[in-house]
C-alpha positions as CSV (number, residue, x, y, z in Angstrom):
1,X,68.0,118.9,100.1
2,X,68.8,117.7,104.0
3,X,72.1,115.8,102.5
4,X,73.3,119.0,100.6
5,X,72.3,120.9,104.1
6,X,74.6,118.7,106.4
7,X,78.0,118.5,105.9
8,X,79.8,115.0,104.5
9,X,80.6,114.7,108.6
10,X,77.3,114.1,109.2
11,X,76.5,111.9,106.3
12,X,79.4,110.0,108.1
13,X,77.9,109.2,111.7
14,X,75.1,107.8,110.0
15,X,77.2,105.1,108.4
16,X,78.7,104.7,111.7
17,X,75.7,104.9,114.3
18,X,75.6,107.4,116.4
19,X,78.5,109.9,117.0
20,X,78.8,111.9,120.7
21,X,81.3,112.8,122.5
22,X,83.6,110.3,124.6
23,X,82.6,112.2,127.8
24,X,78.8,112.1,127.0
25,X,76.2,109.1,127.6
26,X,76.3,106.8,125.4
27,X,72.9,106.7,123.1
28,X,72.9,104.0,120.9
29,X,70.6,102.7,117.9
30,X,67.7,100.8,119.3
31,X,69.1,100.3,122.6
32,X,68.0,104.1,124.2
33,X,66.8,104.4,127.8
34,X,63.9,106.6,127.9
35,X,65.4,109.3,131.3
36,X,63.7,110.6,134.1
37,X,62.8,114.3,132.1
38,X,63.4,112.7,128.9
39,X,60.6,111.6,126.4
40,X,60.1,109.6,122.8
41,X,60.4,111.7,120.1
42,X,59.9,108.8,118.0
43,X,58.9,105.5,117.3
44,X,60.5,103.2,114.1
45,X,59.2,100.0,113.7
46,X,60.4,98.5,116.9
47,X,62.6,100.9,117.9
48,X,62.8,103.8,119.6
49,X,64.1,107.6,119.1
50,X,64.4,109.6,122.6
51,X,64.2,113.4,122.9
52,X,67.7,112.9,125.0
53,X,69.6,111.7,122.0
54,X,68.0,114.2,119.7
55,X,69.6,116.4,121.8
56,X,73.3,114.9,122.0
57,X,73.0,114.4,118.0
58,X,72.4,118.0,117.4
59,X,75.4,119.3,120.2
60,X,77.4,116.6,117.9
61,X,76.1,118.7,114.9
62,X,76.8,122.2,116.2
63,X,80.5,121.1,117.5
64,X,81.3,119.4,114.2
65,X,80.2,122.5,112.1
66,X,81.8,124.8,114.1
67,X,85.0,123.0,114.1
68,X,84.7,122.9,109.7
69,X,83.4,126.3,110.0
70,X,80.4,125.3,108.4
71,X,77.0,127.3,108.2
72,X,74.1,125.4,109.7
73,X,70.3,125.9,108.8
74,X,68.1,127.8,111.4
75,X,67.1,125.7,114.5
76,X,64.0,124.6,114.0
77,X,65.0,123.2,110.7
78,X,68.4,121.5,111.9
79,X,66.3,119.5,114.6
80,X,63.7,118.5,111.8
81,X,67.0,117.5,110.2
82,X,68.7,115.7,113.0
83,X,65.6,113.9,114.2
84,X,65.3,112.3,110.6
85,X,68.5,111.2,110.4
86,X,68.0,109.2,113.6
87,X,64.8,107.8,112.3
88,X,66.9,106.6,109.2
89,X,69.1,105.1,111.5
90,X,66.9,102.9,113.3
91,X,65.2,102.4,109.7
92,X,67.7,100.3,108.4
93,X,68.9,98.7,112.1
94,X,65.0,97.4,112.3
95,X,65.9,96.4,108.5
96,X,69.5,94.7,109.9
97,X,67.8,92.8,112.7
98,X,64.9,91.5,110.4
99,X,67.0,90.1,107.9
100,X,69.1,88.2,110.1
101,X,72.4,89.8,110.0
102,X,74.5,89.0,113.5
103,X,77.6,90.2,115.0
104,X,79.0,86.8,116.9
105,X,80.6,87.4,120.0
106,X,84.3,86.9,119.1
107,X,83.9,89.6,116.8
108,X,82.3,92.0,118.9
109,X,85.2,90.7,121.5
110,X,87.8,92.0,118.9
111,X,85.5,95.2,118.0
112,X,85.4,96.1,122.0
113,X,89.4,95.5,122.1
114,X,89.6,97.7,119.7
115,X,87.9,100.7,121.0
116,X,90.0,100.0,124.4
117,X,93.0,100.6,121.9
118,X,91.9,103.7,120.4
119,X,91.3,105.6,123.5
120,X,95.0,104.0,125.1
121,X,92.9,101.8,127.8
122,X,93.4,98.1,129.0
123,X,90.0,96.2,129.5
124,X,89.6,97.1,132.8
125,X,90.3,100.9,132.5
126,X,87.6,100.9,129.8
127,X,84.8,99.3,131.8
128,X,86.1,101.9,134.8
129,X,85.6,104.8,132.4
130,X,82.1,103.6,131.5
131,X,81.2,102.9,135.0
132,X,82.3,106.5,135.5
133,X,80.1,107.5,132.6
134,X,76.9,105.6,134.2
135,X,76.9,103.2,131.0
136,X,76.4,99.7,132.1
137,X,78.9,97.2,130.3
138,X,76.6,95.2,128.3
139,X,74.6,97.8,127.5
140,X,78.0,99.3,126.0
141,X,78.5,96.0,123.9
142,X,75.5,96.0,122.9
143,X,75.7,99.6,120.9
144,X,78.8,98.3,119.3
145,X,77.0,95.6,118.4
146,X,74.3,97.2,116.7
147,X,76.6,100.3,115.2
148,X,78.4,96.9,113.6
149,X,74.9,95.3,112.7
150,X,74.3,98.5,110.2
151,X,77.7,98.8,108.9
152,X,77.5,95.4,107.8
153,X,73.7,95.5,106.5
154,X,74.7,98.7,104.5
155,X,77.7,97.4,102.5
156,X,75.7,94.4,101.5
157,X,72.3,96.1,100.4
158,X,73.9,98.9,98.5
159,X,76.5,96.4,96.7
160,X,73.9,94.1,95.3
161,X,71.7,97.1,93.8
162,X,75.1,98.5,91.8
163,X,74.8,97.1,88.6
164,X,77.2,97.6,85.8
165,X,76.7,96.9,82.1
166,X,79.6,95.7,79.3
167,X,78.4,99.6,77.9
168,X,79.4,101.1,80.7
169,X,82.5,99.7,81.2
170,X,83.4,100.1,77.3
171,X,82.6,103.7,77.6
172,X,84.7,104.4,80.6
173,X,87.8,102.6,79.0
174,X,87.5,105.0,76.0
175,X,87.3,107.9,78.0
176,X,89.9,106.3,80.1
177,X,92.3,106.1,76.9
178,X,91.2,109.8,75.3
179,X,92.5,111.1,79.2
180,X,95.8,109.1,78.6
181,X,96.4,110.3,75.2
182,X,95.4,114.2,76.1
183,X,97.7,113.6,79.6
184,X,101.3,112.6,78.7
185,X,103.2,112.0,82.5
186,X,106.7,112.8,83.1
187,X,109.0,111.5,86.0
188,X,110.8,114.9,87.1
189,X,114.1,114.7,90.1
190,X,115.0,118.2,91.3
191,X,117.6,119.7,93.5
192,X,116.1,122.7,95.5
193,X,117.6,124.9,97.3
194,X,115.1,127.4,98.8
195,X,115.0,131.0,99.2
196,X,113.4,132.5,102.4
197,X,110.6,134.8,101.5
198,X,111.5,138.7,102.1
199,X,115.0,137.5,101.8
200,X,117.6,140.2,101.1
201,X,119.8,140.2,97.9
202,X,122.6,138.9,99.8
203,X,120.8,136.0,101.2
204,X,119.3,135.6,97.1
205,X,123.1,135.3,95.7
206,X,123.9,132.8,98.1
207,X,121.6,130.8,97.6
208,X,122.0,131.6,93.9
209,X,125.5,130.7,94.2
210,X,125.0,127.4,96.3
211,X,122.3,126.2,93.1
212,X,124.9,126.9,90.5
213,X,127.3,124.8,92.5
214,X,124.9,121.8,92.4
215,X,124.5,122.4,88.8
216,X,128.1,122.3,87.7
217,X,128.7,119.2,90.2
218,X,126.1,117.9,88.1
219,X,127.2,119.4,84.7
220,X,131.0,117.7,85.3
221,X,128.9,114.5,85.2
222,X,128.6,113.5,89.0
223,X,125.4,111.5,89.9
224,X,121.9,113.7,89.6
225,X,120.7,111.7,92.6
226,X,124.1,112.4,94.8
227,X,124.1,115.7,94.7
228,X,120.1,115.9,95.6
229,X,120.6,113.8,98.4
230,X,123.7,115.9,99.5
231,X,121.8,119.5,98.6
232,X,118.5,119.6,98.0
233,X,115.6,121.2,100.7
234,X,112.9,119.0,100.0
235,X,111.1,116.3,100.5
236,X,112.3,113.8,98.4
237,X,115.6,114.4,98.8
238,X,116.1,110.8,100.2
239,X,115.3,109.2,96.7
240,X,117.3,111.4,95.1
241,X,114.8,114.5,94.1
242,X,112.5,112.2,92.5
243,X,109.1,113.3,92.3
244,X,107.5,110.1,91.0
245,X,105.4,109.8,87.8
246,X,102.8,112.9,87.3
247,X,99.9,113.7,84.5
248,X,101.4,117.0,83.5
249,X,98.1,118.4,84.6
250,X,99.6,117.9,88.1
251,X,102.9,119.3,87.8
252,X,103.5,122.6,88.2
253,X,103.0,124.7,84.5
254,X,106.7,126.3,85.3
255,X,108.2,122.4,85.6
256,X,106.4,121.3,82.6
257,X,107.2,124.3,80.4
258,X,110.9,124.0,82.2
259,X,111.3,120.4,80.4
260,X,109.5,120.4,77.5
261,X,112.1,120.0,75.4
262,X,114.0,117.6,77.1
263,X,114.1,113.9,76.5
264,X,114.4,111.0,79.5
265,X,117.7,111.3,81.1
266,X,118.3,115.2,80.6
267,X,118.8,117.7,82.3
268,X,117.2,121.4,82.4
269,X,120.2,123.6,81.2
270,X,119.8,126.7,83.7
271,X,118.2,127.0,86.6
272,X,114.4,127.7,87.4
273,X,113.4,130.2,89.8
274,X,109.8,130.2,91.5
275,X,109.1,131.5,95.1
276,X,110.3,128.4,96.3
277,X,113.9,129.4,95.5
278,X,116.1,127.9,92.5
279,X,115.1,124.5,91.0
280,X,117.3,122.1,88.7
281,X,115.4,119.7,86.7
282,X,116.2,116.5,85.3
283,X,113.3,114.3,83.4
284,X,113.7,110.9,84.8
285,X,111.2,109.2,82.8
286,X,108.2,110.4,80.2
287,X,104.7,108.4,79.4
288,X,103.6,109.1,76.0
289,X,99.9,109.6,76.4
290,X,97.2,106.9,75.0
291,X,99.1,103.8,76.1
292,X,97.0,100.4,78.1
293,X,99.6,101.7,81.0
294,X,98.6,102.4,84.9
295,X,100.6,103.6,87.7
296,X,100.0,101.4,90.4
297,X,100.8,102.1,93.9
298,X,102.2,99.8,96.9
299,X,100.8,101.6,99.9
300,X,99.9,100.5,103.4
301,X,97.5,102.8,106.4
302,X,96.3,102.6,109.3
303,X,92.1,102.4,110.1
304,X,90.4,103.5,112.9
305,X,86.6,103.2,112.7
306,X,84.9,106.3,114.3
307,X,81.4,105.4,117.1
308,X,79.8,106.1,119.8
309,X,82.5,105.5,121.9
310,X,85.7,106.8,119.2
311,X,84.2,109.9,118.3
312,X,85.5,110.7,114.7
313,X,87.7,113.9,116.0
314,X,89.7,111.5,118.4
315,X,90.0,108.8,115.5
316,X,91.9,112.0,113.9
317,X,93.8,112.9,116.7
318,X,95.0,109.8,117.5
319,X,96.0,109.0,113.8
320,X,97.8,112.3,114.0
321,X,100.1,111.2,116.8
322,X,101.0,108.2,115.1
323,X,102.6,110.4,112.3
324,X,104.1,112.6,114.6
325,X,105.5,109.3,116.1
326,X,106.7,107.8,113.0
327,X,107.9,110.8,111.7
328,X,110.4,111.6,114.6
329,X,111.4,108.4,114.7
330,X,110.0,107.2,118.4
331,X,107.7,103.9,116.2
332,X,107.2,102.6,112.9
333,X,104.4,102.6,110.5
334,X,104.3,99.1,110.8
335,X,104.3,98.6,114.3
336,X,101.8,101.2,114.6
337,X,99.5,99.3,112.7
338,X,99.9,96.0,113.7
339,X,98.9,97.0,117.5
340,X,96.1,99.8,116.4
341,X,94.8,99.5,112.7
342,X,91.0,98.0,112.7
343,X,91.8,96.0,109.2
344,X,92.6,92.9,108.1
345,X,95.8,94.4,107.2
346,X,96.6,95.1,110.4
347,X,98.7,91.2,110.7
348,X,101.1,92.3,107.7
349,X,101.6,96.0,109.3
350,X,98.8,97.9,107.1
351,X,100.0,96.7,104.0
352,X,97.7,97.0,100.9
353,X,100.1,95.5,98.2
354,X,99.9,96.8,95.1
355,X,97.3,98.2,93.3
356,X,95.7,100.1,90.3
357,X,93.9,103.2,90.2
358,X,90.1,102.2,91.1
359,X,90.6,99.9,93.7
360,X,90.1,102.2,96.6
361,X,86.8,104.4,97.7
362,X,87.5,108.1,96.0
363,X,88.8,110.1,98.9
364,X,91.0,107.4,99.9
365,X,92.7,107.5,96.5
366,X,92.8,110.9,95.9
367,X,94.9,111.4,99.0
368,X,97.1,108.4,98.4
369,X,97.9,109.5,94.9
370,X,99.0,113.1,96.2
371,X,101.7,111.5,98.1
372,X,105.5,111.6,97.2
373,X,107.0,108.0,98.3
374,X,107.5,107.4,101.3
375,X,105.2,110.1,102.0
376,X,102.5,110.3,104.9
377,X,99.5,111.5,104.8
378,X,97.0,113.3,107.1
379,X,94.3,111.6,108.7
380,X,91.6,111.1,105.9
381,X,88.0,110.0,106.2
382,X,85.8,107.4,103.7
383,X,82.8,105.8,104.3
384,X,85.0,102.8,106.5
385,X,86.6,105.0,108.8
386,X,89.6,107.5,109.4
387,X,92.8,106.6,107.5
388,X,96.8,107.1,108.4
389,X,98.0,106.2,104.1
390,X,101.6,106.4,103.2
391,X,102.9,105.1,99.8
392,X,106.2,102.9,99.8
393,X,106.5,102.1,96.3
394,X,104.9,103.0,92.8
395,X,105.6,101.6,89.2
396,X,104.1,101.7,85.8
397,X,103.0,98.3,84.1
398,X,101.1,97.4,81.0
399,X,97.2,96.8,81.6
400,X,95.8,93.5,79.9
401,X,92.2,94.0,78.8
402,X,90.9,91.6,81.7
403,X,92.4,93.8,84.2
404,X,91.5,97.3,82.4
405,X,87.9,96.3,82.6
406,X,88.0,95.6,86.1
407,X,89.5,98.5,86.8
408,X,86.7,100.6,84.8
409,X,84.1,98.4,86.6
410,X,85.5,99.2,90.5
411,X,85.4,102.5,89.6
412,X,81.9,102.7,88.2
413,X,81.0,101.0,91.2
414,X,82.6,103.8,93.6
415,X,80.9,106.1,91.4
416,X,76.9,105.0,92.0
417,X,77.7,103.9,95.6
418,X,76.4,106.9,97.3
419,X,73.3,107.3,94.8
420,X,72.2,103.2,95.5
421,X,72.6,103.9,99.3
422,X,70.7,106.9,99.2
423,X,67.8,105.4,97.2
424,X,67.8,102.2,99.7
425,X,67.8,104.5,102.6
426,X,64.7,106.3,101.5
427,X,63.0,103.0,100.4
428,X,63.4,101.6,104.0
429,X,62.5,105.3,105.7
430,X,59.1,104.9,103.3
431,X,58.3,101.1,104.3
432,X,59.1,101.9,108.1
433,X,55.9,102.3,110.3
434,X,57.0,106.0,112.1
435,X,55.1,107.7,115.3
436,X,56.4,111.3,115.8
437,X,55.7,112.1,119.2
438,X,55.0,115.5,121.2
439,X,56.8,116.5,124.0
440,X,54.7,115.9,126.7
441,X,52.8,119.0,128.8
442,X,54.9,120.7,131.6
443,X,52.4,120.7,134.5
């Protein structure tokens, strides 16, 4: 019930530690001052929950759902709801620091770097800002410190209580092959040129005029791929109109039913109109459904973790200016990456190599497989942080069994991730001594 009340944001923070804005005082796991005015609203384990970061977590809250245009519950239930997210915090940090897990101090150095980066600060502008702030530098390290401590704890626990059986990886292979054989993929170039919307009938035979051009350029037998490059209006007019290899299910019904009939290498006779404006198609390539085939995908990104100190909407914001950048030219994904992504990709310019479907958490593929190549994409969040994800290359190869049934078992694994961390979470809220406190009398 509380997980299907907050929003995925939410869910977030708690992966992260805790979220607030980078203006506000920084209240971390664990490590929480109790103020002048300020009481505990809790006690977990060792730790302790103040009435103070209750009430930066829920202006967090409130600011995050207004900017999703969420609906929240009624107060006195979203505080109930806030205040037990924080005692699940210091749940499994309690859990982190009993079971031994450290964050050495070269790490932390790099993690500390980091943040510096993100919010465009040398080492001594950042301990100026949180001087500023009132948050004493070691005080500051340690947060990170503990925000790393259950990042770290959570990936291990919840891995090693995912297990897969040979029966479940059989029976995703089969359903993987009954998809392939009931989704054939075609490889589909256009030329576009594009018709204004309201346009007047003058403006329609133009462009009318300027599409049959292209098609009798093409029809004389000059390159498909020249005269995209030289006339089409979208994006992929650089590789000349190639769209890259679909399921059908993701092309547009008027493409599909547009080629049909056509065999690799052809040409659509006459042109198609939509309200994009006038299309010519040529089918580049087609997949006959039910064949041990994947498209894999060389793709590289950028990854900025969100905290305490990089709230998760200037994670976004940032990432957004680096496409702006790279899109007009002024840096290159590459560069951008080297000097800002928090991965160990980071040395070879955010490269991923190549890869098959089910290698990556959900949302990260999802997006990455809606690009065209060479695309960018926008800012997008996973349970490791905020992503910048363009795709450089894609190609179709044949599967061997080994690698088909690690490919079924990565994705079952993605699959029962959030299920296994959920039921840990609730084991460790249950085994955690917890003393809810009043606030204490106004005289």
């Amino acid at each position: 019930m509380k997980q299907a009340l907050l929003s995925k944001a939410l869910a977030f923070t708690l992966c992260c530690g805790v979220v607030v804005s980078a203006s506000a005082q920084i209240a971390a796991p664990g490590r929480v001052p109790v103020r002048q005015a300020d009481h505990i609203a809790a006690i977990v384990n060792q730790e302790l929950v103040t009435a103070f970061e209750v009430e930066q977590r829920l202006a967090r809250v409130r600011e995050e759902a207004a900017n999703a245009r969420q609906t929240l519950p009624d107060e006195a239930e979203l505080r109930k709801q806030v205040l037990e997210l924080l005692i699940e915090e210091r749940a499994i940090l309690s859990f982190a620091r009993d079971s031994g897990v450290k964050i050495e101090d070269p790490e932390l150095d790099r993690a500390v770097a980091g943040v510096a980066a993100q919010n465009q600060l040398t080492m001594a502008q950042l301990r100026e800002r949180l001087r500023r702030e009132g948050l004493d530098y070691t005080r500051f390290r340690n947060n990170l410190r503990d925000q790393m401590m259950i990042e770290r704890v959570r990936e291990r626990e919840v891995q090693s209580r995912i297990k897969i059986s040979d029966a479940e990886i059989d029976a995703a292979i089969e359903r993987q092959r009954q998809q392939a054989a009931a989704q054939p993929e075609i490889d589909i170039a256009q030329v576009l040129v594009t018709v204004p919307e309201g346009a007047s009938d003058a403006v329609v035979a133009e462009r009318r005029a300027r599409a049959e051009a292209a098609m009798a350029r093409i029809k004389a037998g000059e390159p498909f791929a020249t005269v995209a490059r030289e006339v089409s209006e979208d994006a992929n007019r650089e590789r000349g109109g190639q769209i890259g290899l679909r399921p059908v299910a993701r092309l547009p019904d008027v493409f599909v039913t547009a080629v049909a009939n056509l065999k690799a290498g052809e040409v659509a006779p006459t042109l198609l109109r939509t309200g994009a404006g006038f299309h010519i198609l040529k089918v580049v390539d087609r997949k006959d459904g039910g064949a041990l085939q994947v498209t894999q995908t060389h793709a590289r990104h950028i990854l900025l973790r969100p905290s305490a100190q990089v709230p998760a909407e200037v994670a976004v914001r940032r990432l957004e200016e680096f496409r702006q950048q790279i899109e007009s030219g002024k840096a290159s994904f590459e560069a951008l990456a080297r000097a800002n992504s928090e991965d160990g990709s980071a040395p070879l310019g955010g490269d991923l190599g190549w890869t098959s479907p089910g290698s990556f958490v959900p949302e990260f593929e999802e997006a990455m497989n809606r690009l065209p190549l060479g695309g960018i994409s926008a800012p997008v969040t996973s349970r490791f942080g905020v992503h910048l994800i363009q795709v450089v290359e894609r190609r179709v190869v044949n599967v061997d069994p080994k690698q088909l049934r690690e490919q079924a078992r990565n994705a079952l694994r993605e699959q029962k991730f959030d299920d296994a961390y959920n039921e840990w979470v609730r084991e460790l809220r249950a085994r955690a001594y917890v003393e809810l406190r009043e606030a204490p009398q106004q005289p």
